[in-house]
C-alpha positions as CSV (number, residue, x, y, z in Angstrom):
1,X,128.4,135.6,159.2
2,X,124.7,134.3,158.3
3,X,123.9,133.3,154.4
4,X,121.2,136.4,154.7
5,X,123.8,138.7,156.0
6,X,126.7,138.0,153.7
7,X,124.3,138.5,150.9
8,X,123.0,141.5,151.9
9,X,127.0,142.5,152.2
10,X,127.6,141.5,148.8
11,X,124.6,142.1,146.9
12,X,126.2,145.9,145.6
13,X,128.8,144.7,144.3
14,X,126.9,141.4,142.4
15,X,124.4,144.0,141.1
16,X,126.9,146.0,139.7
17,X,128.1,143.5,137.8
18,X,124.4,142.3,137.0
19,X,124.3,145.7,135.3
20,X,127.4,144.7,133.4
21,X,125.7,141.4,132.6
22,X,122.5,143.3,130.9
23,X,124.2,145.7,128.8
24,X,126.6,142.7,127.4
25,X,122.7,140.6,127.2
26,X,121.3,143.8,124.7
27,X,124.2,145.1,123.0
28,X,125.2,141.6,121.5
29,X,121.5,140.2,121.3
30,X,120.5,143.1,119.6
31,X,123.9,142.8,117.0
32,X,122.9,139.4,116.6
33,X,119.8,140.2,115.5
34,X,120.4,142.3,113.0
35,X,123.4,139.7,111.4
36,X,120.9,137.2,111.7
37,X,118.0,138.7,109.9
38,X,120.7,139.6,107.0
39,X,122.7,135.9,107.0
40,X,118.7,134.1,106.8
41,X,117.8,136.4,104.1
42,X,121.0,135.8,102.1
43,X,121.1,132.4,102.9
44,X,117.7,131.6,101.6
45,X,117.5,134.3,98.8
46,X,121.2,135.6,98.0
47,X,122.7,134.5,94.9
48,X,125.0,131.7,95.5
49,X,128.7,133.4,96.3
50,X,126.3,135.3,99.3
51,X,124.2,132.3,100.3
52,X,127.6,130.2,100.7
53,X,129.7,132.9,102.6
54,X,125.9,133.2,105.0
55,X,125.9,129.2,105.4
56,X,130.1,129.1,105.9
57,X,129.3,131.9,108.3
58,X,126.6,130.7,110.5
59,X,128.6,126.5,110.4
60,X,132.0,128.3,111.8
61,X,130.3,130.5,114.7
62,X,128.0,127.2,115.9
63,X,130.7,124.9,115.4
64,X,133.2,126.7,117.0
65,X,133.6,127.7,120.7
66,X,132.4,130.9,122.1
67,X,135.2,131.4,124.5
68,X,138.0,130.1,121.9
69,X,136.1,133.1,119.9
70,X,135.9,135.9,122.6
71,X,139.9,135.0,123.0
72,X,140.5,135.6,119.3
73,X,138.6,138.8,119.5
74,X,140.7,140.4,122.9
75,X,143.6,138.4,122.5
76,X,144.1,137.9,119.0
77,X,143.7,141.1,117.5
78,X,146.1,143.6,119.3
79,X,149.4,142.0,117.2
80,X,147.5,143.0,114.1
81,X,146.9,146.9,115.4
82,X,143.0,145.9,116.4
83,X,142.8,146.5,120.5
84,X,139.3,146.2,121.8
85,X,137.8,146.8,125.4
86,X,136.9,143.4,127.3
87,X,133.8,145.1,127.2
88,X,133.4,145.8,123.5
89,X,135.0,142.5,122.6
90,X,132.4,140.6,124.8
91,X,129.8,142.4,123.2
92,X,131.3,141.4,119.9
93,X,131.8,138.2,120.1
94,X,128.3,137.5,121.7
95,X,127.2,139.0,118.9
96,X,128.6,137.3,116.0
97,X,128.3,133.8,117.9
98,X,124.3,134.6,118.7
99,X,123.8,135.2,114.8
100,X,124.8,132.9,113.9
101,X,121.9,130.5,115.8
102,X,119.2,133.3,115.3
103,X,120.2,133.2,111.7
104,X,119.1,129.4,111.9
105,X,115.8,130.3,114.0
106,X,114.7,133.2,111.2
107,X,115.5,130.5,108.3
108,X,113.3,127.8,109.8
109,X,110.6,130.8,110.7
110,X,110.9,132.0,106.9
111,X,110.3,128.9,105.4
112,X,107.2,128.1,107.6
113,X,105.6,130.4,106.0
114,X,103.3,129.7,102.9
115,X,106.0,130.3,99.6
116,X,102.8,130.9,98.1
117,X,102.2,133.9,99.4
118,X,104.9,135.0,97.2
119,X,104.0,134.2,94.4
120,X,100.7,135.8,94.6
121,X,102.8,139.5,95.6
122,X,104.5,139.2,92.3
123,X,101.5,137.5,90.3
124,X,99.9,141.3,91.5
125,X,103.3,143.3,90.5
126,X,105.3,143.5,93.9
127,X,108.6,143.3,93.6
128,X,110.6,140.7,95.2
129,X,112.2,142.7,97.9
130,X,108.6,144.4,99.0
131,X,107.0,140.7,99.1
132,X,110.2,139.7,101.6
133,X,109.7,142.9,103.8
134,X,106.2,143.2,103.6
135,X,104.7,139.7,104.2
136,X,107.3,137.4,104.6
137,X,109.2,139.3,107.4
138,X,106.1,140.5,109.6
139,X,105.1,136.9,109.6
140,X,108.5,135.7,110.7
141,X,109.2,138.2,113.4
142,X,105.4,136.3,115.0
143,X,106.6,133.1,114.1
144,X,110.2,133.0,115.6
145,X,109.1,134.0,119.1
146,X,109.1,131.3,120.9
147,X,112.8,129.7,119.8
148,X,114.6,132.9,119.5
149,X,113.4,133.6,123.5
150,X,115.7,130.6,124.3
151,X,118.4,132.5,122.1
152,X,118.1,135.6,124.5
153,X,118.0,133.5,127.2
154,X,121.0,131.8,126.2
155,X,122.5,134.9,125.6
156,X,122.2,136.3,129.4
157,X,123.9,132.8,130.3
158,X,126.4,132.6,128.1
159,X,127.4,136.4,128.9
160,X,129.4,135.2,131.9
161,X,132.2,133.4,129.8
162,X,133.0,137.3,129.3
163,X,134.7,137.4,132.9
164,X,137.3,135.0,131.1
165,X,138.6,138.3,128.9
166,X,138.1,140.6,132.4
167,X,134.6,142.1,131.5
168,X,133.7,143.5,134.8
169,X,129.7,141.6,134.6
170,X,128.2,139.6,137.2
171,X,130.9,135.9,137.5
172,X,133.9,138.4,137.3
173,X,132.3,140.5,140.3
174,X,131.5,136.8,142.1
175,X,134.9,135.7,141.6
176,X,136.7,138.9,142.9
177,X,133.9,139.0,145.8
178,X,134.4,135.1,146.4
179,X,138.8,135.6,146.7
180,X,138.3,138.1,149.4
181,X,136.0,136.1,151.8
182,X,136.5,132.9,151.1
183,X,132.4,131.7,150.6
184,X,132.7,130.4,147.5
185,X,130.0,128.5,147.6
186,X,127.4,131.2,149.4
187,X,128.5,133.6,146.4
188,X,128.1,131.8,143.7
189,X,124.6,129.9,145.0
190,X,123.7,134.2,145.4
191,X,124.9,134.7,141.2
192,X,122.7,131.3,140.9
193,X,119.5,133.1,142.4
194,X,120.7,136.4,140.5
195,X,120.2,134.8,136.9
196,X,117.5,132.1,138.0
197,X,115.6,135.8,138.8
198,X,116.5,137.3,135.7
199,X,115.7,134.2,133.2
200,X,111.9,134.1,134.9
201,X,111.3,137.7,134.2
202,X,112.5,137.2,130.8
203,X,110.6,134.4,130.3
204,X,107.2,135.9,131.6
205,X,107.8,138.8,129.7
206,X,108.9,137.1,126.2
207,X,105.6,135.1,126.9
208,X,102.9,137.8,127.1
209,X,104.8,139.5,124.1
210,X,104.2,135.9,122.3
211,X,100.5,136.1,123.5
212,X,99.7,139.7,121.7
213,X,101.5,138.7,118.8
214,X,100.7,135.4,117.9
215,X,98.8,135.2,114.4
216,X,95.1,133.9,115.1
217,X,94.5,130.6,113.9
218,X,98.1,129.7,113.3
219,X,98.2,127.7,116.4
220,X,94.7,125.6,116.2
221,X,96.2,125.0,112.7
222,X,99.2,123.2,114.0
């Protein structure tokens, strides 16, 4: 059998699992996001017992292994009455691994911006907390663009250690695909093209949303 015909045999069943791939890629970029937000903020403006447990958070999720941390979640858990889905466990530990490095992208975003500004939203009677959500966070959402793209695109790669705890996304379709026919290598240089397709759309459209965001003058400035 031709390259072009055993990928046109195989393609359902890769695309399946691509499908598998994208929900993992939202679910835990979007949990991520939402931890991350939260860990920057108390990091850079919680009192100290929350700034510490934000920082001890963010050094054991980037210092520790993702897969050692998806195993903990599916593996670890049941003896102690916790059993989750390979699914809902890869989406977990995605999660709570990519906050930890967006919470790092929001900090460095958050402090770019002019501490000034701050002090002028209180020297005119805004609390704290509106100053943070109203100019300091719609600054940093504009800011952090470009290095939390590589976050998401690191996040649709690094979704295939998942097949590892039997999440059913695109490597664990590859692998069950590859054992029946033997073409390991056509099958995998197909999953190659699959995310190499997937990482250029991304990438196109996290750069147009860059474009119509970007705050004028910020980038002549630098």
């Amino acid at each position: 059998m031709s390259f072009l015909n055993l990928s046109y045999e195989i393609m359902p069943g890769l695309l399946k699992g691509a499908v598998v791939t994208l929900e993992l890629t939202v679910c835990s970029i979007s949990l991520g996001f939402i931890l991350g937000v939260a860990l920057a903020l108390g990091r850079l403006y919680g009192k100290r017992p929350v700034s510490l447990f934000c920082t001890g958070y963010i050094e054991f999720f980037r210092g520790t292994p993702l897969l050692v941390q998806l195993l903990i979640l599916y593996y670890g858990l049941p003896p102690y009455g916790i059993r989750l889905s390979s699914f809902v466990a890869g989406i977990l530990g995605l999660g709570l691994n990519s906050a930890a490095y967006q919470a790092e992208y929001f900090r460095g975003a958050i402090q770019s911006v002019s501490q000034g500004e701050i002090m002028a939203a209180r020297a005119i009677g805004m609390s704290r907390f509106k100053a943070i959500v109203n100019i300091i966070l719609p600054q940093m959402f504009r800011i952090v663009i470009p290095s939390w793209s590589n976050e998401l695109i690191y996040t649709l790669k690094y979704s295939s250690v998942a097949y590892m705890i039997g999440a059913p996304e695109l490597m664990a379709q590859a692998k069950f695909i590859a054992a029946e026919n033997f073409r390991y290598f056509e099958v995998f240089l197909v999953v190659a093209f699959i995310y190499l397709i997937a990482v250029v759309i991304l990438s196109r459209i996290l750069s147009v949303l860059e474009k119509r965001v970007r705050i004028p003058g910020l980038q002549m400035a630098q």
